[in-house]
C-alpha positions as CSV (number, residue, x, y, z in Angstrom):
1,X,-110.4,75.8,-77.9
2,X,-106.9,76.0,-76.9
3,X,-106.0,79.2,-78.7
4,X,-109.6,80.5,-77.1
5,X,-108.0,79.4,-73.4
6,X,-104.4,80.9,-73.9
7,X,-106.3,84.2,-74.7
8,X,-108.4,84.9,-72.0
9,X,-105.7,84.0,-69.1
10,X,-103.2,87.0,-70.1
11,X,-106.5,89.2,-69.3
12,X,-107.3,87.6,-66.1
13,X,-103.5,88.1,-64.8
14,X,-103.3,91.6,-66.0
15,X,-106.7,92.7,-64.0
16,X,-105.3,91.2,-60.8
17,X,-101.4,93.0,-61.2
18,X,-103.8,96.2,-61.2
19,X,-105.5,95.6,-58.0
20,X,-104.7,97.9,-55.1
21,X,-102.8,100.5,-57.4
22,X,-103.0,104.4,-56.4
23,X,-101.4,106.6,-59.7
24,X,-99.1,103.7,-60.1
25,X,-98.1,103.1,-56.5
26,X,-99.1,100.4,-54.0
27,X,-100.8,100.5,-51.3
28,X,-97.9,100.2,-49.0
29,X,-96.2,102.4,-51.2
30,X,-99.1,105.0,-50.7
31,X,-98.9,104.4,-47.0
32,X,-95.5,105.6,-46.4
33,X,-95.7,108.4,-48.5
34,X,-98.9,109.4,-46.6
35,X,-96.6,108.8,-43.8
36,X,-93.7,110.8,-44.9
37,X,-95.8,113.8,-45.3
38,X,-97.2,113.4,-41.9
39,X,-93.8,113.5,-40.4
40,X,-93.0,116.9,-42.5
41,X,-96.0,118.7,-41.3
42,X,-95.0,117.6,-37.9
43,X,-91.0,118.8,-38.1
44,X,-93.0,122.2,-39.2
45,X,-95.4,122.8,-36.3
46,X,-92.5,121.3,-33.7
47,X,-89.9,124.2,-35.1
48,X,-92.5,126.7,-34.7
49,X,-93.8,125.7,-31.0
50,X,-89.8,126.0,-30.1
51,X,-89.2,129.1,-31.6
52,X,-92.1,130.2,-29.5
53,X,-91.0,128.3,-26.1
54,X,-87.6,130.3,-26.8
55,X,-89.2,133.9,-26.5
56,X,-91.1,133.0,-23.9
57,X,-88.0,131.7,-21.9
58,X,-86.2,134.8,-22.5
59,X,-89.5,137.1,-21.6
60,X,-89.8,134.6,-18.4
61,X,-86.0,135.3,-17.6
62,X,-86.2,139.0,-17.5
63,X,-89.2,139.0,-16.1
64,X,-87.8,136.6,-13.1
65,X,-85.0,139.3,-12.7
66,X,-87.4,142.1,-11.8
67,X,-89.0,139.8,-9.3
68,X,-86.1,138.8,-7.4
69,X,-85.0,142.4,-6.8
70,X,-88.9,143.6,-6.1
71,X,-88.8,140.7,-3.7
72,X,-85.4,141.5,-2.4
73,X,-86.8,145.4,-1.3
74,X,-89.6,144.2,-0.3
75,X,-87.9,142.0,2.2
76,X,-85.8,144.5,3.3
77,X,-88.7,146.6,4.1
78,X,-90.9,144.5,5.9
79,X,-87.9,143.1,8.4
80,X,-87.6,147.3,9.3
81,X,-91.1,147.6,10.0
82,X,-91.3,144.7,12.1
83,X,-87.9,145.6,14.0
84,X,-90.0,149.9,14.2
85,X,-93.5,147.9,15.5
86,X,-91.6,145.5,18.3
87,X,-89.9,149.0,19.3
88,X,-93.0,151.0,19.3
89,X,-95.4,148.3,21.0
90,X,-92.7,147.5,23.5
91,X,-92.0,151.3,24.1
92,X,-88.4,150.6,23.8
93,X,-87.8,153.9,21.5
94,X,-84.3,155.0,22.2
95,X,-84.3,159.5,21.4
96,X,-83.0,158.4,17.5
97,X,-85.2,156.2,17.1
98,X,-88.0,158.6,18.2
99,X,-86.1,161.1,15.6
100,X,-86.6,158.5,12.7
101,X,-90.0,157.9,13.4
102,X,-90.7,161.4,13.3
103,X,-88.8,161.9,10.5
104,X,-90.8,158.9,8.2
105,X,-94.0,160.6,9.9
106,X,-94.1,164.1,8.0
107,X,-92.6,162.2,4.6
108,X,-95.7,160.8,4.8
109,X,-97.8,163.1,5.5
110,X,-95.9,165.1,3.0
111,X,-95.9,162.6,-0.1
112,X,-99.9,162.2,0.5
113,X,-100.0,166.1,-0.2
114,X,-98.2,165.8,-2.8
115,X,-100.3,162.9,-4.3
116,X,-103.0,165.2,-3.6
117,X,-101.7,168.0,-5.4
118,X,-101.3,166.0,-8.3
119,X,-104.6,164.5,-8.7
120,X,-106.1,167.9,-9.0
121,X,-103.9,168.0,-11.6
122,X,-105.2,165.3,-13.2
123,X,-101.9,162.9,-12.6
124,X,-102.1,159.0,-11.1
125,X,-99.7,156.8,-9.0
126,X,-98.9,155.2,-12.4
127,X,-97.2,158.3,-13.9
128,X,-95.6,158.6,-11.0
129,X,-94.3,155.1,-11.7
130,X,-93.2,155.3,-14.9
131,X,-91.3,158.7,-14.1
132,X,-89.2,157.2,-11.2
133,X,-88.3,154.5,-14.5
134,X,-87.5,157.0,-16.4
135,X,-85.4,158.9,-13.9
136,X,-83.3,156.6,-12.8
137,X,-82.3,155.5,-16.3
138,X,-81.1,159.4,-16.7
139,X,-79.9,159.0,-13.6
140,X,-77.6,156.0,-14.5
141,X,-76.1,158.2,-17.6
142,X,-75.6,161.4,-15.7
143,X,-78.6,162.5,-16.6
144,X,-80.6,165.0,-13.7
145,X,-84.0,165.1,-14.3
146,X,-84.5,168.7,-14.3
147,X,-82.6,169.0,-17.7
148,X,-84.3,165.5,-19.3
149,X,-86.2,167.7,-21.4
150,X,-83.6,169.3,-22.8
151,X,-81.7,166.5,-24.0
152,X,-84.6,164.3,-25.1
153,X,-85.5,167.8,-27.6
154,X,-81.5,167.5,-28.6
155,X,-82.2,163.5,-29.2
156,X,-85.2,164.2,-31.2
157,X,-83.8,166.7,-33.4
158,X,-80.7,163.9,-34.2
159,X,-78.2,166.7,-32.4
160,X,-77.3,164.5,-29.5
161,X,-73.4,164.5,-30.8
162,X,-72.6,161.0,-28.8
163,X,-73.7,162.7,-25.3
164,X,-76.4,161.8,-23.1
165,X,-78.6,158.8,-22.4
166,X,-77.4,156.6,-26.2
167,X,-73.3,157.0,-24.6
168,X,-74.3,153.1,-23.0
169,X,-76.8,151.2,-24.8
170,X,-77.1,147.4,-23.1
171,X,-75.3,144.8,-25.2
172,X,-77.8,141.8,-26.5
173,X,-75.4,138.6,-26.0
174,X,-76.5,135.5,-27.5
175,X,-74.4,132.7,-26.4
176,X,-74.6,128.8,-27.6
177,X,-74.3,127.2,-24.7
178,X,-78.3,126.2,-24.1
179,X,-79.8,127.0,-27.5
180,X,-77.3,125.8,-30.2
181,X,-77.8,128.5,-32.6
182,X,-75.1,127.5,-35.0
183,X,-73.9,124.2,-36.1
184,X,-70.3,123.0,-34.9
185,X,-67.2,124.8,-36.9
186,X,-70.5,126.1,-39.5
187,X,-71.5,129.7,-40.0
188,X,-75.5,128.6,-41.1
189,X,-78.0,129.9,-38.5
190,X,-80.4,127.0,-37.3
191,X,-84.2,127.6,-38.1
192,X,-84.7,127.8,-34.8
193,X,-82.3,131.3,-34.4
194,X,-83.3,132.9,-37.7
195,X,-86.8,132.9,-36.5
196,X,-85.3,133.9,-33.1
197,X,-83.3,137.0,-34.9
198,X,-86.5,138.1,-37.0
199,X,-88.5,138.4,-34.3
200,X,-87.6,139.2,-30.3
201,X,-84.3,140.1,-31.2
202,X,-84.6,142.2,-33.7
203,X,-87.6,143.9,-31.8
204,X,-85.5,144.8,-28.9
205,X,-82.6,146.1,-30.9
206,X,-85.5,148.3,-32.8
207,X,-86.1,149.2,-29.2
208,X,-82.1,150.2,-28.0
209,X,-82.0,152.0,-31.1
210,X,-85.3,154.1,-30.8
211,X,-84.1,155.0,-27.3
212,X,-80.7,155.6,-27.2
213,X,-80.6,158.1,-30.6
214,X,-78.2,155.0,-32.4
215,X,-77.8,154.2,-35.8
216,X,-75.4,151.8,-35.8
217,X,-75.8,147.9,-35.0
218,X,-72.1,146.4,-34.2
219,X,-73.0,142.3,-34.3
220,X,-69.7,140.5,-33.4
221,X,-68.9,136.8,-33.5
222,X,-67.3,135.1,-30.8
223,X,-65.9,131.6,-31.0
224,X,-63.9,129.2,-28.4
225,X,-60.4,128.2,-28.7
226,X,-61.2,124.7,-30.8
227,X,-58.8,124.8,-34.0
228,X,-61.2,125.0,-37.3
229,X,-59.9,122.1,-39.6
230,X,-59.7,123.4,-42.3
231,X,-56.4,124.1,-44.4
232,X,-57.5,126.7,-47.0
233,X,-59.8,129.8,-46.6
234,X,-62.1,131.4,-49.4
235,X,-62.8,134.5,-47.0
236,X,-61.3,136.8,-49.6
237,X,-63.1,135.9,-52.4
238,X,-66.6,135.2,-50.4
239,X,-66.9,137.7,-47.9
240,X,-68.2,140.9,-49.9
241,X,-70.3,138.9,-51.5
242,X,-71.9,137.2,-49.2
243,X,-72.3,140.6,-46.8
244,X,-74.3,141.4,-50.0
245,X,-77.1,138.6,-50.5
246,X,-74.9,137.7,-53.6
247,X,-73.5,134.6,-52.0
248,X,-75.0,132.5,-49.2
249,X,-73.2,132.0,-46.1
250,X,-72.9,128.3,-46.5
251,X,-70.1,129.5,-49.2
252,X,-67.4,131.0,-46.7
253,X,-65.1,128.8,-45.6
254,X,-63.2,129.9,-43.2
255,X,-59.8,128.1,-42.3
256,X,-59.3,129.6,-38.6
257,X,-61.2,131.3,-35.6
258,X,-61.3,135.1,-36.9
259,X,-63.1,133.9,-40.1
260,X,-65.1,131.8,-38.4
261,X,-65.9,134.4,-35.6
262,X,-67.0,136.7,-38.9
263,X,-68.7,134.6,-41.0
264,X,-71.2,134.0,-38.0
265,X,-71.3,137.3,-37.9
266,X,-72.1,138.2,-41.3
267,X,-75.1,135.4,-41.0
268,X,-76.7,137.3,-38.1
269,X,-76.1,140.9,-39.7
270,X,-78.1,139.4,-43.0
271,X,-81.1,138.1,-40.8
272,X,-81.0,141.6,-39.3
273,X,-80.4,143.8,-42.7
274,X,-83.8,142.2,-44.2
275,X,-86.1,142.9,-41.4
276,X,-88.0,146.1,-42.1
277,X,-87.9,147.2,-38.7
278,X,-84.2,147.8,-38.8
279,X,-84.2,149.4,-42.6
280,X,-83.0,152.4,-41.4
281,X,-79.6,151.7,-39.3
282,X,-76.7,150.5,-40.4
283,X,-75.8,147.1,-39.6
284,X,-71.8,146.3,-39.5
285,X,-70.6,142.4,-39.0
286,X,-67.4,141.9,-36.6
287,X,-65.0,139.1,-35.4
288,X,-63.1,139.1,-31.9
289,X,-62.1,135.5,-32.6
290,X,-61.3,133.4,-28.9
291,X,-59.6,136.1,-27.7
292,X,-62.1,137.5,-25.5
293,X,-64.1,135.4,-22.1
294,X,-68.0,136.3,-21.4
295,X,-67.5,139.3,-19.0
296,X,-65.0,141.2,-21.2
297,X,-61.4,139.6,-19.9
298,X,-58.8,138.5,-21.8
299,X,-58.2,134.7,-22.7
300,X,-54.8,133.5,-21.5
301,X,-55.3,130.2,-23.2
302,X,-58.1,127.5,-22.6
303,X,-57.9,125.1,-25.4
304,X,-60.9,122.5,-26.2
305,X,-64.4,123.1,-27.1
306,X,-66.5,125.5,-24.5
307,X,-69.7,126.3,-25.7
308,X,-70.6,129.2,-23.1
309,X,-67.8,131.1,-25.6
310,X,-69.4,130.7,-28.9
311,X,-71.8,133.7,-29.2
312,X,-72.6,136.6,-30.6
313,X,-72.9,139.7,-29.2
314,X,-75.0,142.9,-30.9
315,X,-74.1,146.2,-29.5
316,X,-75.5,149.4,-30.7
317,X,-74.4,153.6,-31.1
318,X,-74.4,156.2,-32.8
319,X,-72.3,157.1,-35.5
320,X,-70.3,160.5,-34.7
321,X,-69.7,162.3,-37.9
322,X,-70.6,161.7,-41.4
323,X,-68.6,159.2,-43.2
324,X,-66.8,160.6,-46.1
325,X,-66.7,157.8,-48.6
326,X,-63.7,157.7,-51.0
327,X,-63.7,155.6,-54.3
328,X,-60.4,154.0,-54.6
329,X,-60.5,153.8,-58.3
330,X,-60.8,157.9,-58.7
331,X,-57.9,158.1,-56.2
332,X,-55.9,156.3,-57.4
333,X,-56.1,158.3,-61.0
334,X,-55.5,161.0,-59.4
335,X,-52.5,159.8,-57.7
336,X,-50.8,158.8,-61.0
337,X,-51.4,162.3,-62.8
């Protein structure tokens, strides 16, 4: 009876260890992976509502821009009519005044014959919009309207030889001080700019390029005057690879600001190179260190950590003449016969 009892007991503590098990874990054990997994879909849909908020601060920016000078003209305009009706109601119309008045009177009635000219024709107020857009970016290159069409045909054709409307693109800068895009004294993106790169970025570089006849996409890395503390730099032995995809840029390690100022670079220019949209232009990474301020001066020393200075900067033109590309090997055999 004893040996029976001594059997049975084993059995009964064995059946309780197993209560509450899920494939081997506890409950609490089950919870907090539960929970864990939770927090990782979370991170996921977080980065991705940023990323968003990002492009639709920089769309909200522009667009705030435009207002503020729409607002400014119209401003402008209503305090002259108000100043032209107090004159006209009063009757206080001094012989210029009269003059301008008359003046503004047949431009009216001249533009609305024009307007109606052009409806026959089968045009709107909107083309008449966008043209006055369109004119006044020619007009800002030294561009008169009357010969646009000639140069858009020499832009088309890819005979533009560096003249015309692609001589001053717009430079996209992309600074650090608001949106962190790189870590301290590191050349790896955040998630948060990659996604940024891939997708308004890179859309309105596609754009600059399209409209300006470029080929060329000059990204160059800007850093502040903080020393990088690091003694030794692999640069030499890194960079071509990791311009190439053969390397990552976690792998450069460079030991001062030019590297640095490149290897952020090169991070950008990779993001850029593997987007489909830009397949076609050649994408070249830069470094101008600390030595120049936002606005294009010259530093003359301002030591410490300024964020407003780390940034990078993508410019874009057209490449004037076919590069002739020599291997240094073959020259270098023929030198020695």
């Amino acid at each position: 009876m004893v040996a029976g009892g001594s059997d049975s007991t084993p059995k009964l503590e064995h059946k309780g260890y197993n209560r509450g098990l899920i494939l081997g874990l506890t409950m609490a054990e089950s919870m907090l992976l539960l929970v864990f997994c939770l927090l990782l879909v979370a991170a996921a849909l977080i980065s991705a509502e940023r990323s968003k908020r990002y492009e639709v601060e920089r769309k909200l920016e522009k667009a705030e821009q435009q207002v503020a000078v729409l607002e400014k003209k119209r401003a402008e305009q209503a305090a002259e009519l108000v100043l032209l009706q107090s004159k006209v109601v009063s009757g206080d119309l001094s012989a210029e005044d009269k003059a301008v008045v008359d003046k503004q009177w047949r431009e009216l009635v001249l533009a609305k014959e024009t307007l109606d000219n052009m409806a026959d024709q089968g045009a709107t107020p909107d083309d008449l919009k966008s043209l006055a857009k369109v004119a006044a970016v020619l007009k800002g290159h030294d561009v008169a309207l009357a010969s646009a069409p000639d140069e858009i045909s020499k832009l088309l054709a890819g005979n533009g030889g560096g003249n015309g409307m692609h001589d001053w693109p717009p430079i996209i800068n992309l600074d650090d001080a608001k949106k962190n895009y790189f870590q301290s004294g590191s050349a790896e993106l955040t998630g948060t700019f990659a996604q940024l790169l891939d997708g308004t970025i890179t859309d309105e570089i596609a754009s600059n390029l399209n409209l300006y006849g470029a080929n060329i996409v000059e990204v160059i890395g800007h850093t502040d005057e903080q020393p990088v503390s690091r003694e030794k730099s692999n640069l030499d032995d890194t960079l071509i690879s990791a311009i190439s995809g053969k390397l990552p840029v976690s792998a450069l390690q460079p030991a001062d600001n030019v590297g640095l100022g490149l290897a952020r670079a090169i991070a950008v220019a990779n993001v850029l190179k593997a987007n489909p949209k830009l397949k076609d232009a050649t994408i070249l990474p830069m470094s101008a260190a600390q030595l120049i301020l936002p606005g294009d001066t010259i530093t003359s020393g301002q030591r410490g950590a300024v964020e407003s200075r780390r940034r990078i900067e993508i410019r874009v033109r057209g490449r004037a003449a076919p590069v002739a590309v020599i291997n240094a090997g073959a020259a270098a055999s023929v030198d020695t016969q």
